[in-house]
Every structure is written in C-alpha cells, then in structure tokens.
C-alpha positions in Angstrom: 7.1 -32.7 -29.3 9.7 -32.0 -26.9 9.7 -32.8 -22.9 12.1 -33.3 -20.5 9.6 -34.2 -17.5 12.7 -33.1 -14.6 12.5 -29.0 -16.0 8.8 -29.6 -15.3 9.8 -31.0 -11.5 12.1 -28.4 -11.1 10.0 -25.1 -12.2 7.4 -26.6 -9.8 10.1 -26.4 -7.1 11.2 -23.0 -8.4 7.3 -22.1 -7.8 7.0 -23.8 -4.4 10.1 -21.1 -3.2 8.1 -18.3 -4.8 4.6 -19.6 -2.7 6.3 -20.2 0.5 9.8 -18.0 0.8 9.3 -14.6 -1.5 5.1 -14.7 -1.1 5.6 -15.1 2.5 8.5 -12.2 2.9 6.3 -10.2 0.4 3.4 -10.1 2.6 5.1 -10.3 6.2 7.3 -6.6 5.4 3.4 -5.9 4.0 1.7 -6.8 7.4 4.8 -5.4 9.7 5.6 -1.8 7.6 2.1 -1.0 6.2 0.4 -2.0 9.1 2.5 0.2 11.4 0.1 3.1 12.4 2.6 4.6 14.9 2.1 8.4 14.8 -1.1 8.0 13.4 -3.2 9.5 16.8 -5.7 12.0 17.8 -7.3 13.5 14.6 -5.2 11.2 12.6 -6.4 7.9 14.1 -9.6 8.2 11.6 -7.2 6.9 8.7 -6.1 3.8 10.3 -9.4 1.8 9.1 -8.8 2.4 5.6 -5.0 1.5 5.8 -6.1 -1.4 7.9 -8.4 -2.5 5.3 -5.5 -2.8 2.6 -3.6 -5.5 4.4 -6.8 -7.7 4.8 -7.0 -7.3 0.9 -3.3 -8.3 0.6 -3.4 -10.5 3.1 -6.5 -12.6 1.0 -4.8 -11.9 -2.6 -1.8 -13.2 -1.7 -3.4 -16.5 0.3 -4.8 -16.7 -3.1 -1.7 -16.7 -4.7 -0.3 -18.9 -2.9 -3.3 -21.7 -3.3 -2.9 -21.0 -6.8 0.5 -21.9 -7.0 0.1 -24.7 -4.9 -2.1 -26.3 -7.2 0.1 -25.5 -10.4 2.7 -27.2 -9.0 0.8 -30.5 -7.9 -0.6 -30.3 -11.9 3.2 -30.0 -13.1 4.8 -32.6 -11.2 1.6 -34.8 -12.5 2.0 -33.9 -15.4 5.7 -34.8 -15.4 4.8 -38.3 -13.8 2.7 -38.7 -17.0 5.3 -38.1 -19.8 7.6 -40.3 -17.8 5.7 -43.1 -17.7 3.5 -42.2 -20.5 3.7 -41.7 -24.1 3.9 -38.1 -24.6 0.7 -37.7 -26.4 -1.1 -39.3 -24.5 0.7 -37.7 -21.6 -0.2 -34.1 -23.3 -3.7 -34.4 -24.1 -3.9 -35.0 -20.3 -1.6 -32.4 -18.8 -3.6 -30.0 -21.6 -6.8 -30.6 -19.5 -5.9 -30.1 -16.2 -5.0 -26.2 -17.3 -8.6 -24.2 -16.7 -8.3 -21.5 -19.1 -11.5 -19.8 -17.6 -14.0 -18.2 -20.1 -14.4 -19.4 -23.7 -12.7 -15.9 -25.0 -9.4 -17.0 -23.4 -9.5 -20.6 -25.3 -10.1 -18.2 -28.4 -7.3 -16.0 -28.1 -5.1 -19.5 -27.3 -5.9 -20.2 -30.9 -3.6 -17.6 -32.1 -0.9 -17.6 -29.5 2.4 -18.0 -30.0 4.7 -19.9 -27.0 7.7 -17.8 -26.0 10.8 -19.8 -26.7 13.7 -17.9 -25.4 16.5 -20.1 -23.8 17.4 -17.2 -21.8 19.0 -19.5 -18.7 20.3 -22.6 -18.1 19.1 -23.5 -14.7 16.3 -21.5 -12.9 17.5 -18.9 -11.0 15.8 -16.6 -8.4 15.5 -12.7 -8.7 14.3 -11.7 -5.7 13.6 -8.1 -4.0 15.7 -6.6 -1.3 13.6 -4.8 1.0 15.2 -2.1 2.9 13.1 -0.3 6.3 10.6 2.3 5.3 12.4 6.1 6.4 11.0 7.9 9.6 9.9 11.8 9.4 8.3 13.7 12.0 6.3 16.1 10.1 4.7 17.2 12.8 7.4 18.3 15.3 7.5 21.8 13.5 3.8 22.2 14.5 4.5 21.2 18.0 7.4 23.2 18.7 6.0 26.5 17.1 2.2 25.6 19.6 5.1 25.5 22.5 6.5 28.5 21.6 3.0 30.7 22.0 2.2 28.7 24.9 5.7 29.6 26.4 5.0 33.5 25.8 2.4 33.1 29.1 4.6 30.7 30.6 1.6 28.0 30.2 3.7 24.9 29.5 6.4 25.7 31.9 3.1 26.1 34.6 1.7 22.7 33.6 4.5 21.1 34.0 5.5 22.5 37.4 1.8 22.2 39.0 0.2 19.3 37.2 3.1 17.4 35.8 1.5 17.7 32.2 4.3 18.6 29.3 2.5 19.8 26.6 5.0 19.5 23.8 6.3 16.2 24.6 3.2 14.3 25.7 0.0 16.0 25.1 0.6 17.6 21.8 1.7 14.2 19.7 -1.3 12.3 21.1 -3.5 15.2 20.1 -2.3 16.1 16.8 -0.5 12.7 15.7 2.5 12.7 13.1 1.6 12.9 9.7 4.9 12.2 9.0 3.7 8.3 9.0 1.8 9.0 6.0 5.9 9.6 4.0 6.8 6.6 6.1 3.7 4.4 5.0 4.2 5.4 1.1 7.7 4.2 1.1 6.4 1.3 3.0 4.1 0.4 0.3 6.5 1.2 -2.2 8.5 -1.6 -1.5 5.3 -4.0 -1.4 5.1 -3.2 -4.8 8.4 -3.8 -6.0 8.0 -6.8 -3.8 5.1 -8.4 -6.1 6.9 -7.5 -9.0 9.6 -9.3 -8.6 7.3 -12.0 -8.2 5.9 -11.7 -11.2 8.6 -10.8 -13.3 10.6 -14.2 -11.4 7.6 -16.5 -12.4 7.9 -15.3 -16.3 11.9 -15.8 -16.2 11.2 -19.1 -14.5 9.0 -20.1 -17.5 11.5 -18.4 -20.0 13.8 -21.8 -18.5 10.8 -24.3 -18.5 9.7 -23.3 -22.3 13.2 -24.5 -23.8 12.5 -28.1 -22.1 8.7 -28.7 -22.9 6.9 -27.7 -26.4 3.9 -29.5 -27.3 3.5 -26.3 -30.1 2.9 -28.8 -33.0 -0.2 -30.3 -31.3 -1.8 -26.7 -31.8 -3.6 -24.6 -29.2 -4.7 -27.9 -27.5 -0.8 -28.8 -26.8 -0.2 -28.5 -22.6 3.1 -26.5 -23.2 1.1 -23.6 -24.9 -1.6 -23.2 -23.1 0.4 -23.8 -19.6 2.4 -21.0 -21.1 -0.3 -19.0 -22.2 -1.5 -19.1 -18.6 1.9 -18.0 -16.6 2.3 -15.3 -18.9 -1.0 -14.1 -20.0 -3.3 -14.6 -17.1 -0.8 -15.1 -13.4 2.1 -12.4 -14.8 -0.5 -9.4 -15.5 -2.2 -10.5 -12.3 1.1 -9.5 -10.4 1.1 -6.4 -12.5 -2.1 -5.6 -11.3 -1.2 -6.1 -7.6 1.9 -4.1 -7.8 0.1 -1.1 -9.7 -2.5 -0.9 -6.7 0.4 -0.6 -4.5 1.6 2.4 -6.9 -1.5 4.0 -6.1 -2.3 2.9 -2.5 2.0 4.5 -2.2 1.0 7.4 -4.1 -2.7 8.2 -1.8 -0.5 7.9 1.4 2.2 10.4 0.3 -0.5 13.0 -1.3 -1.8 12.9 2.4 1.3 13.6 3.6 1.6 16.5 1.2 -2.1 18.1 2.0 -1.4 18.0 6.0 2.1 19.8 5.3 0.2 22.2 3.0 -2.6 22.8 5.4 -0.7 22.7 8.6 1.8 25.8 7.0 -0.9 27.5 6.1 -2.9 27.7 9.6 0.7 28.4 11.2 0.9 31.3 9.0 -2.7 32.6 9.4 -3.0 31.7 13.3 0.6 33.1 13.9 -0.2 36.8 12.7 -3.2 36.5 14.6 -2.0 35.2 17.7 0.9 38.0 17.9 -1.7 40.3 17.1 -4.1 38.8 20.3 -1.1 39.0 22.2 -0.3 42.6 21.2 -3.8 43.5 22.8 -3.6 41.4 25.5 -0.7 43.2 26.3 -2.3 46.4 26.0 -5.1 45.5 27.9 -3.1 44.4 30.7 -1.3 47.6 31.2 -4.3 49.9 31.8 -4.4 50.6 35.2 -7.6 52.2 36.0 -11.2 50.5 35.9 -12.5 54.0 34.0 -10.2 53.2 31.1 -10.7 49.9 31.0 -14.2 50.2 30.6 -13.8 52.8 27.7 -11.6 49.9 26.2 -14.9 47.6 26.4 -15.4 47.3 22.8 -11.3 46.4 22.4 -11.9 43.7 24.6 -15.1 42.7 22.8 -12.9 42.8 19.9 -10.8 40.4 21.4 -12.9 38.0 22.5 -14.2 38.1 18.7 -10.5 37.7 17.7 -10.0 34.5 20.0 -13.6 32.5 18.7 -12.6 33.4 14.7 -9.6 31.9 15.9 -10.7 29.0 17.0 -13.5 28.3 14.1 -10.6 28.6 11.5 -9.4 25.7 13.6 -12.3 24.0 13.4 -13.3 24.4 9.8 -9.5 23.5 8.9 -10.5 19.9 10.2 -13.6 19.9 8.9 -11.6 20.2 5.3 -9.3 17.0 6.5 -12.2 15.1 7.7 -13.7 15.7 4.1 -10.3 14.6 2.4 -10.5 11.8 4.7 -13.9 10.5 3.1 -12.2 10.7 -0.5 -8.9 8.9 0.5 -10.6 6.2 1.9 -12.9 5.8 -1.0 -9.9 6.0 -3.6 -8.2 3.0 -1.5 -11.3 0.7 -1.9 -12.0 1.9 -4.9 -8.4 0.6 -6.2 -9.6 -3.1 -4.9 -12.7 -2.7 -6.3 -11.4 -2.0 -9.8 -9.1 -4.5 -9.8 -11.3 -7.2 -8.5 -13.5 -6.6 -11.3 -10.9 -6.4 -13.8 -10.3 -10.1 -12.7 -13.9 -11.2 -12.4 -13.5 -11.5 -8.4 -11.6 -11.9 -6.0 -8.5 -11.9 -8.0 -9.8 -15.2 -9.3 -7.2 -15.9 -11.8 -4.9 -16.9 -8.7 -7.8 -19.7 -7.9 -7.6 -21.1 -11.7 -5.7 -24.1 -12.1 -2.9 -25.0 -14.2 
C-alpha cells in the first residue's frame, strides 16, 4: 500500500479552487451572458421563460456541485488525518467507507475496476477555460429598415415623427418585433458554458491523474479507498460534467436553430409581402389618379380587390406567427426535455454531485 497523506491535502485544495473559483466563474458568465434577454421583445419576449428556466437548472446543478465537492474534500483531508496518525490499514478500511458508491451495481462493477496510474504531473496544476464575450448581431435591423422603407413611400414615418414625435424605425419597430439576433448571441453564450464545465471536468480527472501516483490501496482489492475514490472521480463526477456540458451543446445548438428559423421565415415574408406591397401600391396609385367619381365607381370592384389584397396581407402576417408561436411550444419542450433526460440519467437531481466521497 502506498500513501502520502499531503497529495491527499493538496488534491482536496486543488478541489476547493475548482468549488469556489472555476464553479463560481462557470456559473456567474452562465447567469450574466445566458441570462441576458436584451433584444428578446415584443413577439419575442414569449422565449424568455424557457431560457430563464435553464439558469435555475444550472444555477441548482452546479450548487450541487459544489456541496459535493465540499464534502469530498472534508472526507480527504480526514482521510489524510487517518493515515498520518493511523496505521494505513486501518486508516483505509476507514477512508474506504466514507466513499458512497450509490446502488449495489456500482459496488459490482468496482470489482473489476482497474485504478488509473498515470504519473502524468508532478504537482497539480490548473486548466482552466478562458471565457471570451458572447458576439452581438442585429438580425433584425434588415427587417426594420426594409418596414421603413414602405412606410417612407407615403411619407408615414417622416409624419409620425414630425406630428406625434413617434420614430417608427428606431423606437417602435425593435420593441415590436425584437432582435432575434440574441438568439446567435445566446448560443455562443452557452457555448462557452459548456466548454466552461468541461474544463471542469476534464481538470478534476488530471487532478486525480496527480493524486493516483501518491495513494494506492489496489492490493486491498475493490474494498481499498484509493480505488473506489478513484472509481468515483472518474466514473461517476467526470461523466456527470460530461453530461452537463453536452446539455449545453444542445441548449447552444436550440438557441441558434431559432435564430436560423426567424432568418428563414422573416426572408421569406419580405419576399412575399414585398411583391405584394409594390403591387398594393401600384393600385393605390392608380386609384388615386382617377379624377372623376363616374370612374371611380366603375373601378369599385378594383378597389374591392384591394381591400382583399390588404386583409390577405395581413393574415399571411398573422399565420406566419402563428407558425413561430408553434415552434415556440417545441423549443421550449426540447429545453426541459434536455433536463429531464439528464436528471433521469442520474437518478435525480443530478444526484451523483450529492454522493459522498
């Protein structure tokens, strides 16, 4: 049996950093970039719930985390107290019970694991992520500027503006329609959550890469501490990280396909409302420059016509949101849906951060 009870101290030190420094920054750029629903306004404040919900759900895993930690690191530093004031066997049988291993499959597969051993440092050394500022895009300014330009062709924004001090393209327009630009912004923000927890994970592992060249209680068998601590960094709090930062794959990759489907659909009512607006206006146009009541009247049924042309108009408008509102519904029930497999994929609430070790 081999222990040197100060590695022990000192991965419970490294650990303490990763609970209070890279835990913290993970879920503070989480709470301050994801949670930024500037832009998301008028038809697009319906989506702020379900983003809203996703930091809560970080918000508890990672608290979870962070307990969990907080507990392995009291049981290590025990644990090194033990073997350094206790003969080692003794001291092992006792660090080897602290570790909850969860169900009785677990203690199962511990009988044929094998304790990674690979001396890959000589001191434990932090790998930490670098997060950089989500990008800005104003998808939505093309929108704007094209509703200015047929509202300019009567001279209505230029008349609001002079009588009623209301500028349509600079004030009315992004409250009403929103930027779905933040939707680009919001995947990149989440995007760097994910690489984040990663880092986390793939620090803890590196950290016990260090630890297992200093402790290894291997020849006890699967009731030595070393292997099953081991087995439980690597096996049961690594893949949990895993787990966190393939949700924010997905949450990354819901919020840019958003993105995508507003840029889709808004193009494609520009394109349909723009031949038909040129078309109204040709009419309108023609309308206007009769100048006797007897022709106007035998142009009744073009002017019916145009009235018809305006309402179709404006259903295609409404139907178009009608689709959106529908897409909505399904984003928001892919987003829980991500929790909800992953929480039963780890029993809970992302229990295995609650086991001890």
């Amino acid at each position: 049996m081999k222990v040197e009870p100060e590695w022990l101290r000192g991965y419970a030190d490294y650990l303490h950093e990763d609970e209070t420094l890279h835990l913290s920054a993970a879920l503070g750029y989480c709470r301050q970039h994801c949670q930024d629903f500037t832009g998301l306004d008028g038809v697009l404040y319906l989506y702020r719930p379900a983003l809203d919900f996703l930091v809560t759900q970080m918000e508890q895993v990672t608290s979870s985390a962070q307990t969990g930690l907080a507990t392995v690191q009291s049981n290590l530093r025990t644990s090194a107290d033990a073997y350094a004031t206790t003969d080692h066997a003794s001291a092992d049988a006792l660090a080897a019970s602290a570790i909850d291993l969860g169900e009785d499959g677990e203690s199962e597969q511990l009988t044929s694991y094998v304790e990674s051993d690979v001396g890959c440092a000589d001191e434990y050394a932090h790998d930490t992520h670098v997060y950089r500022d989500p990008l800005e895009q104003d998808a939505a300014k093309v929108f704007r500027d094209w509703i200015t330009e047929q509202l300019d062709t009567f001279g209505l924004n230029d008349l609001l503006k002079e009588y009623l001090g209301i500028d349509l393209s600079e004030v009315v327009l992004p409250i009403v329609l929103g930027n779905w630009g933040a939707f680009y912004r919001l995947a990149d923000a989440w995007t760097e959550v994910c690489w984040g927890y990663r880092k986390i994970g793939e620090d803890i592992d590196n950290g016990m890469d260090v630890l297992s060249t200093h402790w290894d209680s291997s020849d006890c068998g699967n009731t030595g501490a070393s292997q099953r601590f081991d087995y439980h960094i690597r096996e049961e709090w690594v893949p949990g990280f895993e787990a966190i930062d393939q949700a924010c794959v997905a949450i990354a990759h819901v919020c840019d396909q958003m993105g995508l489907l507003w840029d889709t659909s808004v193009n494609g009512l520009m394109a349909y409302l723009d031949i038909g607006f040129k078309a109204l206006v040709k009419e309108i146009k023609r309308l206007l420059s009769i100048s006797s009541v007897k022709d106007l009247f035998k142009n009744l049924d073009d002017i019916w016509q145009l009235v018809e042309g305006i309402v179709e108009a404006i259903e295609s408008v409404i139907r178009y949101f009608e689709t959106l509102a529908e897409e909505l519904v399904h984003g928001f029930q892919t987003w829980v849906e991500i929790f909800r497999l992953l929480q039963r994929y780890f029993g809970g609430d992302f229990e295995v951060f609650e086991t001890a070790a």
